[in-house]
N, C-alpha and C positions, 0 to 999 in steps of 0.2 A: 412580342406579346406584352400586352399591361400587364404589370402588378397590382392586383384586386385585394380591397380589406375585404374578406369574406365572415358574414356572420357566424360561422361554424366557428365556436368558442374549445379551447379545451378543456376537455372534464380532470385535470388535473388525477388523473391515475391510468390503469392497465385500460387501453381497449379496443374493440374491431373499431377499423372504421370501414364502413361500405358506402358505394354508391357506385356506377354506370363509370364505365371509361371514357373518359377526357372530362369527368367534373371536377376534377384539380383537387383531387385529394395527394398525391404527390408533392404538388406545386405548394399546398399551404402547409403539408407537413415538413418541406425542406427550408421553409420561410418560418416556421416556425422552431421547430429543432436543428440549428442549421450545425449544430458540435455533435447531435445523436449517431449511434454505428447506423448506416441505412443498405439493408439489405433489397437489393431488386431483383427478385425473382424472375423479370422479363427477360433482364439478361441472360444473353444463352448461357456465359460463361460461370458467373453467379448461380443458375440452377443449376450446370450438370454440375460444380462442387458441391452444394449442397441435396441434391438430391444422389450422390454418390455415397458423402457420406453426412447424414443430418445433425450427428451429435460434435462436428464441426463449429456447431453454432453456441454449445459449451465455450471451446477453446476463444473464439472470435467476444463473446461476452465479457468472460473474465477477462480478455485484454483491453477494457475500458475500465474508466473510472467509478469508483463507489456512487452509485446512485445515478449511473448514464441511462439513458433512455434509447430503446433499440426499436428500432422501425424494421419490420419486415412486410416489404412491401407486395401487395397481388399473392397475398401466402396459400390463395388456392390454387395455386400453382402445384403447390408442395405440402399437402395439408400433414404428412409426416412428421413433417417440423411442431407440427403440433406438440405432442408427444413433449418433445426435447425444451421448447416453453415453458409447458407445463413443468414438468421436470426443474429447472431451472426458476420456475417464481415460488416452487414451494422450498428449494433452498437458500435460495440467495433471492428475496423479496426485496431487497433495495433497488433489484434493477427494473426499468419501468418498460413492458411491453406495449407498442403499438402495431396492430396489425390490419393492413388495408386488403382489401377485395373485390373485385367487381363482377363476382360470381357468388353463391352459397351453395350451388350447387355439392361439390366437393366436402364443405364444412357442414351442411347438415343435423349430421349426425354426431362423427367424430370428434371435428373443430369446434362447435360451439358450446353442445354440449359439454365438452374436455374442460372447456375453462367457463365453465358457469360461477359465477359470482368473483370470478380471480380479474375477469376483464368485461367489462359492459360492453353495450353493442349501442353504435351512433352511427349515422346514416350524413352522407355528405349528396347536396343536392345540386345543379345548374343555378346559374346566377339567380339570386331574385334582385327584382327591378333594382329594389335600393343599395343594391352591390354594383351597378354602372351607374349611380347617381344621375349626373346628366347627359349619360352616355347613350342612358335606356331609351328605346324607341318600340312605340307597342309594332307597329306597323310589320317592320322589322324582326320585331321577337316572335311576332304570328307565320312569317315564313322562314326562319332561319333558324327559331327557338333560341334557348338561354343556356346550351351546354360551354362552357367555358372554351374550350379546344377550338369551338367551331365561331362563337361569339368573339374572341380576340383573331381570330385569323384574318386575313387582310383580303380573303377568297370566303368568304365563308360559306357560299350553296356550293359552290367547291369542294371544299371540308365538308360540309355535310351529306353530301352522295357519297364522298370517301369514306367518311366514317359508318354511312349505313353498308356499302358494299367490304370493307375491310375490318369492321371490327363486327357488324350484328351474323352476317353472312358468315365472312372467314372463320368467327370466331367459332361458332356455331360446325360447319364443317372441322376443324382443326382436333375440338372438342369430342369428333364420331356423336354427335347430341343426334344427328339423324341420321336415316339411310338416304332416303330422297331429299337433298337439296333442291330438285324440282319441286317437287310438292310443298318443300316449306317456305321454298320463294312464294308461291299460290296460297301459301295461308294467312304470311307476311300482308298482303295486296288484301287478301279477301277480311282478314280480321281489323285493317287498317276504317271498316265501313261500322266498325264496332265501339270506334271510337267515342266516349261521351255516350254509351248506349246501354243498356241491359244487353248483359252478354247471355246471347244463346249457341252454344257449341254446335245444335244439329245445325241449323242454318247455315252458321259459318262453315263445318263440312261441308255439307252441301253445296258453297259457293266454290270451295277450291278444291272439292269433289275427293278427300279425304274423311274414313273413319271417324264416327266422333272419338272413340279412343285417344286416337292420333292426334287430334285436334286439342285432346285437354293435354296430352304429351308437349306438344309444341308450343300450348300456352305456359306450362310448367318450367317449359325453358326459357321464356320470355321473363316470366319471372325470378327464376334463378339468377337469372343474367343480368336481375336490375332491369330491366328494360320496359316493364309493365308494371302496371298495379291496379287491382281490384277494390273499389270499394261497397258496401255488406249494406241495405238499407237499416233504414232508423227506425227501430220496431218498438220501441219503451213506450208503455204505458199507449199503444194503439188502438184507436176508435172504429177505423177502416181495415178492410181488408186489404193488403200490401204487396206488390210484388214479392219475388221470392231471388232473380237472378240479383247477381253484384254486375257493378258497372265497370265497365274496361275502360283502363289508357293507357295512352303509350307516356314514358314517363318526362316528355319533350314534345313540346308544340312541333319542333321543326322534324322531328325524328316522325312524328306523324303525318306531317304536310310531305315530306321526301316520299314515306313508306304509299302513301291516297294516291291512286292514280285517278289522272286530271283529264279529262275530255268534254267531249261538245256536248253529254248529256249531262255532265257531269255540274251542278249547282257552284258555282263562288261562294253562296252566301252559307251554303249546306256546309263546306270546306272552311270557309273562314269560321261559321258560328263553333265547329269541333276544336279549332286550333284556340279562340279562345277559353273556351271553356277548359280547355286541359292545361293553357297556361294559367288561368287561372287557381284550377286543381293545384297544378306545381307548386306554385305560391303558397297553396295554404298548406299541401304535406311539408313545404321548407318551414314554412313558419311554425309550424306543432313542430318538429324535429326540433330547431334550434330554442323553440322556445318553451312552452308548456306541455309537452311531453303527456300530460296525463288528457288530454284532450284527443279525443280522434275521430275523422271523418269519414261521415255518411250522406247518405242523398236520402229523399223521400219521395215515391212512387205509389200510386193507388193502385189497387186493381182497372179503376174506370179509365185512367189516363192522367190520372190531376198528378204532376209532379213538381218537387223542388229540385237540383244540381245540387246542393251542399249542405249540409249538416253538420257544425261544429258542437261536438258537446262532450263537454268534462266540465270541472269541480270549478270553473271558475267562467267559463262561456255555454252559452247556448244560444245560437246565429243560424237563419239561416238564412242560403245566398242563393238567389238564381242570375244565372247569366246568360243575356241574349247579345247577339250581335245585331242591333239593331242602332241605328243614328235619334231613335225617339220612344218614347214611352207611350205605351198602347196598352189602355184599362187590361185588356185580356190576357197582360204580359204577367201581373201582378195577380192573378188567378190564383196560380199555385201557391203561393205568398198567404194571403188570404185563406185561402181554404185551412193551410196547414197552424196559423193563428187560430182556427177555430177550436183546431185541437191542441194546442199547445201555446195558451197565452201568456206564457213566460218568457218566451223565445224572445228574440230580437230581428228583425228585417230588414234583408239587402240585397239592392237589387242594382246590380251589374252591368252597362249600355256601351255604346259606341256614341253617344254625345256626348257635349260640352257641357251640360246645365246640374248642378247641384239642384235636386228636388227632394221635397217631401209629400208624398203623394199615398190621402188615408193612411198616415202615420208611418208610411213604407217608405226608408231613405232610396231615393234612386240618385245613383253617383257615376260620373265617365270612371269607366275600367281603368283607364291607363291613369286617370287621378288616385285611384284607389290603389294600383300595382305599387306608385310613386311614393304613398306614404308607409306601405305595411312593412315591417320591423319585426325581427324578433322582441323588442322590450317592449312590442304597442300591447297591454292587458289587455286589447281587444282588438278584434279587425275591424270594426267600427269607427276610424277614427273621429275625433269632437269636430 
């Protein structure tokens, strides 16, 4: 497997770190701290000590150096240990906690709450482009996605069935998260059409013939798990009446192309337009995580049907971005674009293709996707680039 400079920076004190298993929060934390005590919770033999007896994690502290740095790694394993952290930065605060997760399920309540303001909360995300430099292939990232595990593997649709059947499924089962693993495999399938969409929970019951109850249960795990993310329309200062649902994705292009089932009625271009668009998504929740943090994204939707994909706005951007899978630009692509200028002529406009051509078209930058993956940065002031 390569070794990746990944844009996730350290915040230089206590803190979670979350994000989906195999996005290389390990890998950059052992590359990073490579003298820290690192506690692994996956290990079997590692948990039943600690989860036998917790306040172990006293004894094993003090026997490091003034000022060491302790990784407790997947700590929702053992969210008890909480407790004994806590316990531990309020006496002996020279030692510096890091604690990773790819669940919140468990920490919730207790965990993160417990340590409010002792340790911040940072999110580790799947490659973005310019972490494979010219390794990156859009092609490629649209069926196989940009999780680290599956992107370095030498198999990677491989890995990526393994990782959807062994870590979303097993994990989920191992978890007791449901009764019917039947049913959540059918919700799996049926919310996977959800993708890039305003999420409606009756519908999606309806498709995998489950409860809506059930239905916002098993998306609640989706989220817990990291594995999804909702984003809320953009309603400030509104002229139009606006949808109401948030939009669903899955939080990996490839992890959504695995999850779609593909047949003879089934569209490529329906399937491909979703996988861009949610890598694209990926991109920008990486890029506000590593980078301007006060910034966060939304979509904008009319009641009539006029819609934008993205919404960047905080204290220092306001962009918005639609993206098509398309090889050309077609006046009625830039509709939504327009319309949302009328109400918002501060904004900035960006519009997303599957060609080669740098245009400016009525003042709307239209730029190839994969030219635009290849430049954004956490340091770029804007997703804009000059």
């Amino acid at each position: 497997m390569a070794k990746r400079s990944r844009f996730f920076h350290d915040p230089n004190q206590s803190f979670f770190l979350f994000g989906p298993r195999g996005t290389g929060k390990s890998t950059w934390l052992k590359t990073t701290f490579p003298t820290a005590l690192f506690i692994d919770l996956l290990d079997p033999e590692t948990f039943r000590t600690y989860s036998a007896r917790p306040e172990r994690l006293k004894e094993a502290v003090k026997g490091q150096s003034f000022g060491s740095t302790v990784v407790i790694d997947e700590v929702q394993k053992l969210p008890g240990l909480l407790d004994v952290v806590h316990l531990i930065m309020e006496k002996s605060p020279q030692y510096r906690f890091i604690l990773t997760g790819s669940s919140s399920r468990k920490l919730k309540q207790s965990g993160v709450d417990l340590l409010a303001g002792r340790a911040i909360v940072k999110t580790m995300h799947p490659f973005m482009a310019m972490e494979l430099e010219e390794s990156f292939s859009l092609e490629e990232s649209l069926i196989t996605g940009l999780v680290p595990l599956v992107a370095d593997s030498s198999h990677p649709l491989q890995t990526l069935r393994s990782y959807i059947s062994i870590y979303i499924q097993e994990e989920v089962k191992q978890e007791g998260l449901v009764r019917n693993i039947g049913d959540f495999n059918r919700f799996l399938e049926a919310i996977s059409f959800s993708h890039g969409s305003a999420l409606n929970v009756t519908e999606v019951g309806r498709e995998c013939q489950v409860n809506r109850k059930t239905v916002e249960g098993y998306i609640s795990i989706l989220e817990d798990l990291l594995l999804s993310f909702k984003i809320d329309v953009f309603s400030k200062r509104a002229k139009r009446i606006l949808v109401a649902h948030p939009k669903f994705y899955f939080f990996d292009a490839g992890v959504f192309r695995a999850l779609c089932p593909a047949g003879p009625i089934d569209s490529p271009s329906d399937i491909g337009g979703g996988a861009l668009e949610g890598l694209i998504a990926q991109h920008l929740r990486a890029w506000i995580a590593y980078g301007d943090e006060n910034c966060k994204l939304y979509f904008w939707r009319t009641k009539s049907g006029t819609e934008v994909d993205f919404i960047l706005y905080g204290e220092n951007i306001f962009t918005a971005v639609e993206v098509k899978n398309s090889t050309r630009v077609d006046n009625k692509m830039l509709r939504g674009l327009r319309t949302f200028r009328e109400d918002y002529p501060e904004a900035s406009l960006l519009f997303l293709y599957r060609g080669k051509d740098r245009l400016v078209i009525d003042g709307i930058l239209c730029m190839p996707s994969d030219e635009f993956l290849a430049q954004l940065t956490p340091e770029s002031a804007s997703i804009i680039p000059d």
